[in-house]
C-alpha positions, 0 to 999 in steps of 0.5 A: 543522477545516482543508482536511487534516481535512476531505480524510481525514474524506471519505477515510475516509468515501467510502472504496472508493466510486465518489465517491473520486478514488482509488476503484480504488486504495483497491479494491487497498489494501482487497485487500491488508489483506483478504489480510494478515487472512485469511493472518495466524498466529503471531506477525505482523510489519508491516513500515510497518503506518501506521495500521494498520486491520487491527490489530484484526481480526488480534488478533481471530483465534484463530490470531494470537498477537502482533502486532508492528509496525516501520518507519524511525526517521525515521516513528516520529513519525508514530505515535499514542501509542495505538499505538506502534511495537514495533521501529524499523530499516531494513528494507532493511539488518538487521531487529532480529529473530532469525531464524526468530522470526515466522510472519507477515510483512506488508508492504503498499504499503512495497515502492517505499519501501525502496532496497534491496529484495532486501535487505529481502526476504532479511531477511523470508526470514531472520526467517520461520519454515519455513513462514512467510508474506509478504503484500505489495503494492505498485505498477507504475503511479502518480505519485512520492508520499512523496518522496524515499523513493520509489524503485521501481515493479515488474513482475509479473515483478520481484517474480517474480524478487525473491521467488525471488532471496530464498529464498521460494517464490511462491504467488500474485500478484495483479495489479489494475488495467488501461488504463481505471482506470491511467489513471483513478487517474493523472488524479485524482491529478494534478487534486487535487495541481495543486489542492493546490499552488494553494491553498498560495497567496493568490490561489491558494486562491479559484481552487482552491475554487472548483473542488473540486466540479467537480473532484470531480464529473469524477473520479467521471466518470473513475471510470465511465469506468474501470469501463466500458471496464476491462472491455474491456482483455483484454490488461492490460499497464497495471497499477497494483499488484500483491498477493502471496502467498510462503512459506518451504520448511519 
């Protein structure tokens, strides 16, 4: 089992607790699947579904009646054979779907990924259903990730005027995230990628073992601290993501 292994295994092991260096984002990310689960009917579409951990209590729901996934040629490798993609195309020119063919749209932490998002939004306008529904998230506050394919970070007020330019109406968004817990995710994130780099090279990697305990033991500090004077930002212009709720008119 190599360093990567073991990292996900504590990922997915520490998940949304307070031992995760990322625990308030992974809080948002779990937000926003809770949110594609409960709103999900009709024929779903996931636009970057990933791993997908949502599939099967989506399938599970007696109002869903198919599920299907897409995302860019260029991650199609990165799929599990178990779980192939149903559609590959690039969501920020032309969706390969007819319009009015799905009642569902899920597009969760993708939003920042695509270079032409009104784009993308109008097409998840065209492929809805009259009545249809979008679940979407994505961040305000975060260090670059995925690159080069990372491109935007939005305000509240941008997806405001995305979703209306697009044709849909909003129905509820959610903002997550304040000064503390920003600034909490920002720092960790930075700590274990200097730590990552570090150990990418021979006298490097003692250093950076070395210090993976005490790093992780200041993260969960750093998380407490967020929790505690996260309670005290009334203002919240320090956001981190947001999740929202848009629907077609009928």
């Amino acid at each position: 089992m190599n360093v990567k292994e073991i990292w996900e295994q504590f990922g997915e092991r520490a998940g949304t607790t307070i031992f995760h260096p990322q625990f308030f984002a992974k809080q948002q990310a779990a937000d926003g699947r809770r949110a594609a689960v409960s709103h999900a009917k009709g024929v779903v579409l996931d636009i970057g579904p990933g791993r997908a951990p949502y599939r099967a209590a989506i399938l599970a729901k007696k109002s869903v009646k198919q599920y299907l996934t897409l995302d860019h040629p260029q991650a199609a490798r990165f799929y599990s054979p178990q779980f192939p993609l149903d559609y590959t195309g690039d969501a920020s020119e032309k969706l390969p779907l007819r319009s009015a063919s799905v009642d569902t749209v899920i597009l969760l932490m993708v939003l920042e990924h695509l270079p032409n998002p009104q784009r993308a939004l109008t097409e998840i306008g065209r492929v809805l259903r009259p009545g249809g529904i979008l679940i979407a998230s994505t961040i305000q506050t975060y260090p670059l990730h995925d690159k080069p394919y990372d491109y935007f970070r939005y305000t509240e007020f941008a997806l405001r005027s995305l979703i209306e330019k697009a044709g849909l109406k909003l129905r509820r968004i959610q903002s997550g995230g304040n000064f503390a817990t920003t600034i909490a995710i920002l720092a960790n994130v930075q700590m274990f990628q200097a730590l990552k780099y570090l150990s990418r090279w021979p006298l490097g990697l003692p250093f950076a073992i070395l210090c993976a305990l005490p790093a992780l033991l200041l993260s969960i500090m750093l998380n407490l601290i967020g929790l505690v004077f996260g309670m005290f930002d009334p203002i919240k212009r320090l956001r981190h993501s947001h999740i929202l709720i848009a629907f077609k008119h009928r």
